[in-house]
ChimeraX commands (.cxc) that place a marker at each C-alpha (Angstrom):
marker #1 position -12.39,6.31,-7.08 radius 0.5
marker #1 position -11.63,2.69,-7.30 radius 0.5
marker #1 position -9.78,0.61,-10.17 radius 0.5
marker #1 position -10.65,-2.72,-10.40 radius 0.5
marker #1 position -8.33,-5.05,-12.05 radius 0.5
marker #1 position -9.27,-7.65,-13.89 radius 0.5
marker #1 position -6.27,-9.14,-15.82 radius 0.5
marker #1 position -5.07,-8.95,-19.60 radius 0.5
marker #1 position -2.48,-7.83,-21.62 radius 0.5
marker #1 position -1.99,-4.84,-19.01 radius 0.5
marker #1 position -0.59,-7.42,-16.36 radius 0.5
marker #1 position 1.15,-9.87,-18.16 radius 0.5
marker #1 position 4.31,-11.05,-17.55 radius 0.5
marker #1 position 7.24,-13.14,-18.69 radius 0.5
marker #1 position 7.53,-16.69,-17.13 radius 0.5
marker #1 position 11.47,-17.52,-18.15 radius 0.5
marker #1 position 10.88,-21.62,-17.17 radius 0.5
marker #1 position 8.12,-21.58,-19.87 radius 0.5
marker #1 position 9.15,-18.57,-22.28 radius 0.5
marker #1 position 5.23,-17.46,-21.88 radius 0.5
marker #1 position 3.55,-14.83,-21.08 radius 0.5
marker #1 position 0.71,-14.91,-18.01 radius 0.5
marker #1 position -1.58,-13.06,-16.35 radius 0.5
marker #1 position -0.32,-13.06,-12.47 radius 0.5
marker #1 position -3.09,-12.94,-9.58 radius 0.5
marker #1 position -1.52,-9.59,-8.41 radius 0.5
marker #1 position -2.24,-6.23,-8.60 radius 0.5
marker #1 position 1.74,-5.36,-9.15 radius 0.5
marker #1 position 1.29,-3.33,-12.54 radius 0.5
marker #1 position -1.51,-1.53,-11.24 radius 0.5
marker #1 position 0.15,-0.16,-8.39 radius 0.5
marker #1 position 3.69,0.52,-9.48 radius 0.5
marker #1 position 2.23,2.92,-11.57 radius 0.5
marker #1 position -0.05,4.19,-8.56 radius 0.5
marker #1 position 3.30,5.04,-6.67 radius 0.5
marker #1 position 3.65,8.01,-9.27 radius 0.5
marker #1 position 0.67,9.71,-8.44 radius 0.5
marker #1 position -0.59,12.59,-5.51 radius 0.5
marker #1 position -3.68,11.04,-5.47 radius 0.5
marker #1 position -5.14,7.85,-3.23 radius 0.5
marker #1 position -6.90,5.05,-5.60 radius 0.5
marker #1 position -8.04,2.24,-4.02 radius 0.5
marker #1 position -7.45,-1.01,-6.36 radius 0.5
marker #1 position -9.33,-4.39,-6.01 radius 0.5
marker #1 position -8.38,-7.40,-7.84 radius 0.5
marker #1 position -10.40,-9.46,-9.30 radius 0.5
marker #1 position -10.91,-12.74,-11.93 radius 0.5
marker #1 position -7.11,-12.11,-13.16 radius 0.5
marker #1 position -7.63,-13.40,-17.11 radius 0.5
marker #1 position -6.92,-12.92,-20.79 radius 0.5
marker #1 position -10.04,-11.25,-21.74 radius 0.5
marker #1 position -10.48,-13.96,-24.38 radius 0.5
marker #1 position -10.60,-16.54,-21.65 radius 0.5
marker #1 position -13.46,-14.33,-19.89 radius 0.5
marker #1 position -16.95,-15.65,-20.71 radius 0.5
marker #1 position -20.28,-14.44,-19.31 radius 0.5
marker #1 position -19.83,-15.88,-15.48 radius 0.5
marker #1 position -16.78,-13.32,-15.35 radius 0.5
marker #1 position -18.67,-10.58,-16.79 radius 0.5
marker #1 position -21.35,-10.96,-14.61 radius 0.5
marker #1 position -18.76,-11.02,-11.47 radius 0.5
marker #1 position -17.41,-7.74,-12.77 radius 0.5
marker #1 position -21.07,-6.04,-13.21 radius 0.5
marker #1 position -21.89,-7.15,-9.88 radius 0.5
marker #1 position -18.92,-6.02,-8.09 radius 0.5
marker #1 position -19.34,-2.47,-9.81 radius 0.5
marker #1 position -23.20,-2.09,-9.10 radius 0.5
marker #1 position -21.91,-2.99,-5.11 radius 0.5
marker #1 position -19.48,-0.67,-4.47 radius 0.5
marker #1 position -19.78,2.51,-2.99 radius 0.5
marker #1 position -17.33,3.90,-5.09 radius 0.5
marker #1 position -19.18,6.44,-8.03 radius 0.5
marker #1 position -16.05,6.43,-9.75 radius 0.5
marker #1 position -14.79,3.27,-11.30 radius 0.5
marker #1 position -12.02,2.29,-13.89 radius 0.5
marker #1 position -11.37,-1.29,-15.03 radius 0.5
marker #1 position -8.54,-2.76,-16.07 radius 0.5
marker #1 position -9.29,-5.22,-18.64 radius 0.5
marker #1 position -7.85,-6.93,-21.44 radius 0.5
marker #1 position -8.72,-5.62,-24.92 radius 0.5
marker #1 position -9.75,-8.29,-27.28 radius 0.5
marker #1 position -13.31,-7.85,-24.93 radius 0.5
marker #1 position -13.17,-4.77,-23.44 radius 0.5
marker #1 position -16.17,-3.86,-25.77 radius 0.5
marker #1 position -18.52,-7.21,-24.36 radius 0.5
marker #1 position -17.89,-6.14,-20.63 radius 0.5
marker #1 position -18.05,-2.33,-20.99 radius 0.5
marker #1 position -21.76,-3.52,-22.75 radius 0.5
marker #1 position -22.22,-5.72,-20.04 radius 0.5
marker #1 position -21.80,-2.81,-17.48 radius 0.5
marker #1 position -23.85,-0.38,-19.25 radius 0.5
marker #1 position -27.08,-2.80,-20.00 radius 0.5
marker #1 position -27.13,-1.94,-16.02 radius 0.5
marker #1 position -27.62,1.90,-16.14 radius 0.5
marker #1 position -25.79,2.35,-13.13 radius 0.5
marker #1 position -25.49,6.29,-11.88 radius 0.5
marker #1 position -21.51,5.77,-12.18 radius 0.5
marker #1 position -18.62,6.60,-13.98 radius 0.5
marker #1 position -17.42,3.45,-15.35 radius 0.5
marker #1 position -13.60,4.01,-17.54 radius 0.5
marker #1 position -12.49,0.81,-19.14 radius 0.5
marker #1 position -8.70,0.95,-20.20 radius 0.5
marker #1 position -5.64,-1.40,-20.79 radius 0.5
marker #1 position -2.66,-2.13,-22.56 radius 0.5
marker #1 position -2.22,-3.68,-26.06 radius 0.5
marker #1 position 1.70,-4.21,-24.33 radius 0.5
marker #1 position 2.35,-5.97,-21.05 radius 0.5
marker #1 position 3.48,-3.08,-18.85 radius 0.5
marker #1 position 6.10,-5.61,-17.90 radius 0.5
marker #1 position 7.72,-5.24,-21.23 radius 0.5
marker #1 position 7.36,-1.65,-21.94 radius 0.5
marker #1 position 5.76,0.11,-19.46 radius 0.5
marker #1 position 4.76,3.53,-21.24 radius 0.5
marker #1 position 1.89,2.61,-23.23 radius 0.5
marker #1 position -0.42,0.73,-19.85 radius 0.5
marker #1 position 0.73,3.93,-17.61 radius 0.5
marker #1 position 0.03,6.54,-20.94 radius 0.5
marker #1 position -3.93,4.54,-20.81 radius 0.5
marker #1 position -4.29,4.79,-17.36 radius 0.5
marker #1 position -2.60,7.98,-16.38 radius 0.5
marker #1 position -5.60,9.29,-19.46 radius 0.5
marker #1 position -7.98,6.96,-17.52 radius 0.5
marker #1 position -7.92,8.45,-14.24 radius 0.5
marker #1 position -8.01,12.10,-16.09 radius 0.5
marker #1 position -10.87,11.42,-18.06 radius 0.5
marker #1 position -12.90,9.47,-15.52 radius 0.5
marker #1 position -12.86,12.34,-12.78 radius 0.5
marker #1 position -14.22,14.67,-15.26 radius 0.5
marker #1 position -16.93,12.60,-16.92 radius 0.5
marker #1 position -20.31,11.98,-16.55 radius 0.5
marker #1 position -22.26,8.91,-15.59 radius 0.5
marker #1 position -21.86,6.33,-17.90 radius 0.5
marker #1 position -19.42,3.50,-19.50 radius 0.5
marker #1 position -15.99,4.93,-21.34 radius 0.5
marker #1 position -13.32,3.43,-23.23 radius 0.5
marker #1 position -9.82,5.57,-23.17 radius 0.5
marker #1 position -7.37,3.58,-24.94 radius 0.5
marker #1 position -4.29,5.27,-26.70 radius 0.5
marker #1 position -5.61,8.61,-26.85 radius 0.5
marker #1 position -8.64,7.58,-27.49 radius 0.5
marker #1 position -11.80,8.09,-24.87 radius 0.5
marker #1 position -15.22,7.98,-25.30 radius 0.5
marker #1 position -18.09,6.23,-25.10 radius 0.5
marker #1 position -17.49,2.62,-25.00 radius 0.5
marker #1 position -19.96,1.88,-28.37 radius 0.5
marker #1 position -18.11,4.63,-29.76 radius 0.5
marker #1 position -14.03,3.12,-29.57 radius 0.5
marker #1 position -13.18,-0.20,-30.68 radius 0.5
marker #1 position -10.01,-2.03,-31.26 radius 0.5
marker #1 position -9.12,-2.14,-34.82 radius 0.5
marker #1 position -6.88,-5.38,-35.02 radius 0.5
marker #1 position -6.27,-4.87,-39.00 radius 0.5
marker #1 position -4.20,-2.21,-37.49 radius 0.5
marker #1 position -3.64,-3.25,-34.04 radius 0.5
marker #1 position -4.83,0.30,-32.92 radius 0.5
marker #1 position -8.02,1.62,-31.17 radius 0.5
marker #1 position -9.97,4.45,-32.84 radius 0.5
marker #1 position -13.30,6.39,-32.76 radius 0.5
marker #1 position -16.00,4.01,-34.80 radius 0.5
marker link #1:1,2 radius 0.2
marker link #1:2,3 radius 0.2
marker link #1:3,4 radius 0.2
marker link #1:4,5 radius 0.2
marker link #1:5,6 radius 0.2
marker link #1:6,7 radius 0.2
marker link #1:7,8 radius 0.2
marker link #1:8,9 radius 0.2
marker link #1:9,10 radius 0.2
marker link #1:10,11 radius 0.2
marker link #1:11,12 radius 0.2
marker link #1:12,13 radius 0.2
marker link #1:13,14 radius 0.2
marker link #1:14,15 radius 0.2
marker link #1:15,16 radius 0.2
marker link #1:16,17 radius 0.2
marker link #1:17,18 radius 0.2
marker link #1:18,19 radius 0.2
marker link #1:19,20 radius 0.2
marker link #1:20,21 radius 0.2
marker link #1:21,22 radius 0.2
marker link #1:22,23 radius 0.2
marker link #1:23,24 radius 0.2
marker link #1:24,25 radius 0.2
marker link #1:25,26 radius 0.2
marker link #1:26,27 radius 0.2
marker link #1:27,28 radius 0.2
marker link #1:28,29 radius 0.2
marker link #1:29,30 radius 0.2
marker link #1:30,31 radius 0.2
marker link #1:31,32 radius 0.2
marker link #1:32,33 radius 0.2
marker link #1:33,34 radius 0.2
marker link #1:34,35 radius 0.2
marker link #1:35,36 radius 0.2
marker link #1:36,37 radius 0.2
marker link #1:37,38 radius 0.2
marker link #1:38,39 radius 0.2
marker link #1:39,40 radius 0.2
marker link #1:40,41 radius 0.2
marker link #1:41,42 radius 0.2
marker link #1:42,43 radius 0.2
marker link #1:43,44 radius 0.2
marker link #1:44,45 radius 0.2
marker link #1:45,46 radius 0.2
marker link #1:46,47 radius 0.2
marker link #1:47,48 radius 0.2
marker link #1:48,49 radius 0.2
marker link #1:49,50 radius 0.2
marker link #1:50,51 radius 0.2
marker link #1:51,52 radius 0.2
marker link #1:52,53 radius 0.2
marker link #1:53,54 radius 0.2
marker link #1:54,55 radius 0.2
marker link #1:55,56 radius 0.2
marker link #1:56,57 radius 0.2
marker link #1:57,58 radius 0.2
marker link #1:58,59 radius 0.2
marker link #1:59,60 radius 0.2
marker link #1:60,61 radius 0.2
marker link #1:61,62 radius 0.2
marker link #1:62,63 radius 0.2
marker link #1:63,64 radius 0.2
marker link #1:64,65 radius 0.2
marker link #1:65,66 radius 0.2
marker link #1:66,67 radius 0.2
marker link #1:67,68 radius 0.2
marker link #1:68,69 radius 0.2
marker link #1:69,70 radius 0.2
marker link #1:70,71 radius 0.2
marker link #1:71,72 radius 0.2
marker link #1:72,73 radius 0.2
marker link #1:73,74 radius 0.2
marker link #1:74,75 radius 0.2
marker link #1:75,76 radius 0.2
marker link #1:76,77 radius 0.2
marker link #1:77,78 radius 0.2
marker link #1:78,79 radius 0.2
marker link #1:79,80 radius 0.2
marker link #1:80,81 radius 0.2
marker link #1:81,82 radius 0.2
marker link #1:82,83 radius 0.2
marker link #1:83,84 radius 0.2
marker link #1:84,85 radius 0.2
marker link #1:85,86 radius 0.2
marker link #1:86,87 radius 0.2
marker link #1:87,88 radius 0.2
marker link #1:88,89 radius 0.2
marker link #1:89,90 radius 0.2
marker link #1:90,91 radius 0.2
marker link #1:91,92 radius 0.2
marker link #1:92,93 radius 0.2
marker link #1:93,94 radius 0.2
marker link #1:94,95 radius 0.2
marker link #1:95,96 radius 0.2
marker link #1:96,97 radius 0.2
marker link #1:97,98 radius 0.2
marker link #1:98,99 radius 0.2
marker link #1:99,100 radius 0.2
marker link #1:100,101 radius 0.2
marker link #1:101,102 radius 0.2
marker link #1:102,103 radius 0.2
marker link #1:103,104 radius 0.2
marker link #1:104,105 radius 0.2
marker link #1:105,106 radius 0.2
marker link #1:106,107 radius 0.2
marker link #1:107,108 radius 0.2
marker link #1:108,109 radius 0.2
marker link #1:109,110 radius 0.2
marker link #1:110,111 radius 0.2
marker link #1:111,112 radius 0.2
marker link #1:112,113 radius 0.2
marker link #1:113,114 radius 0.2
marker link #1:114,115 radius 0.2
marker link #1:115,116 radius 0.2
marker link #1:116,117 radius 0.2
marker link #1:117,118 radius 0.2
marker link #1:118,119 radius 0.2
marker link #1:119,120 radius 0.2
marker link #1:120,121 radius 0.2
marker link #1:121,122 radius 0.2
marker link #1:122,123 radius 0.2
marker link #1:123,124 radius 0.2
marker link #1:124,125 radius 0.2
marker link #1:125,126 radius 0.2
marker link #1:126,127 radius 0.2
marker link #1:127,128 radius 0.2
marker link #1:128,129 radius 0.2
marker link #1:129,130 radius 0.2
marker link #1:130,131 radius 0.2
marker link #1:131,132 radius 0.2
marker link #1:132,133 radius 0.2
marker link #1:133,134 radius 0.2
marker link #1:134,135 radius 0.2
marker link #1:135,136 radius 0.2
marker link #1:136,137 radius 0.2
marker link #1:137,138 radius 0.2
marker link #1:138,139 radius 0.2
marker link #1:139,140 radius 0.2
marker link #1:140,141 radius 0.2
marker link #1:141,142 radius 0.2
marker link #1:142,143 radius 0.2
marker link #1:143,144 radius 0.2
marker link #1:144,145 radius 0.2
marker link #1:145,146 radius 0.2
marker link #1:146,147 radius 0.2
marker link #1:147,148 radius 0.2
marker link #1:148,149 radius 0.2
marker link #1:149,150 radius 0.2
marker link #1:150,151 radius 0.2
marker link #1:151,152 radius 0.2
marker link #1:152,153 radius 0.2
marker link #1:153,154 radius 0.2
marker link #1:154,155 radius 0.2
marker link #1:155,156 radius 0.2
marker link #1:156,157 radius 0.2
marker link #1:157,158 radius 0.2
marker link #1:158,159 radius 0.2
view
C-alpha cells in the first residue's frame, strides 16, 4: 500500500507572521497519524497544493505517478474542492489498482479527528476493495462518480 500526498485542506497549517493558512511541502500530517497504526504504509509526497490551484499538468503528474508504481494499493490525499476531477482523471486510465481518494474538509492541524476519521476509513476500505477509483470521505465511500462534496451543506454524500 502506498499513500500519496498531494496537499489540501488535509495538510494545511497556520502561518502566525501572515495569519494564513498553507499547504507545507511535508508529509507531517500524513505521518503523525501513521505513528498510530500496526501497519507499514509507505507515503510519497508529491505537488503539495490547494486542489483549486491544481490544473491538468498536476493531474496528469498524479495519474502518472499511480500508473508507475508497483504499489496495487493506492490512497491519495487530496484536497476536496477537486477530488472528483483527479479521481476521473485516474480512472479514464483503467488501471488494475485500488485507487482511495480521501481528505479533510478541516486542516488536521486545527482539529485533527476529522483527516485521521477519513483516512483511518481510507486505509480500511481500500484493503478490502476491488480494482477501481473510491472516494471515502466522512463516512462516506464509494465509487468516486458516486460521492461528491455538497458545499450547500459543506458535507459529502452518496449522489
Amino acid at each position: 500500500m502506498l499513500i500519496l500526498n498531494t496537499g489540501g485542506t488535509f495538510n494545511k497549517r497556520y502561518n502566525p507572521l501572515t495569519g494564513e493558512l498553507f499547504v507545507p511541502r511535508d508529509n507531517d500530517a500524513v505521518e503523525t497519524i501513521l505513528k498510530s497504526l500496526v501497519i507499514e504504509i509507505d507515503v510519497q509526497g508529491s505537488i503539495y497544493k490547494d486542489s483549486l490551484e491544481m490544473d491538468e499538468a498536476d493531474r496528469s503528474l498524479l495519474a502518472d505517478t499511480i500508473a508507475k508504481t508497483d504499489e496495487k494499493v493506492i490512497i491519495v490525499v487530496h484536497g476536496t474542492d477537486t477530488m472528483d476531477l483527479s479521481a476521473e482523471a485516474i480512472a479514464r486510465l483503467a488501471l488494475q489498482k485500488t485507487v482511495v481518494f480521501t481528505g479533510a474538509l478541516i486542516p488536521f492541524s486545527s482539529d485533527p479527528i476529522e483527516a485521521t476519521a477519513n483516512r483511518a476509513m481510507a486505509i480500511g476500505f481500500a484493503q478490502r476493495s476491488c480494482s477501481g477509483v473510491y472516494s471515502v470521505m466522512q463516512g462516506i465511500c464509494g465509487q468516486y462518480n458516486y460521492v461528491r462534496k455538497n458545499r450547500e451543506c459543506g458535507k459529502f454524500e452518496y449522489v
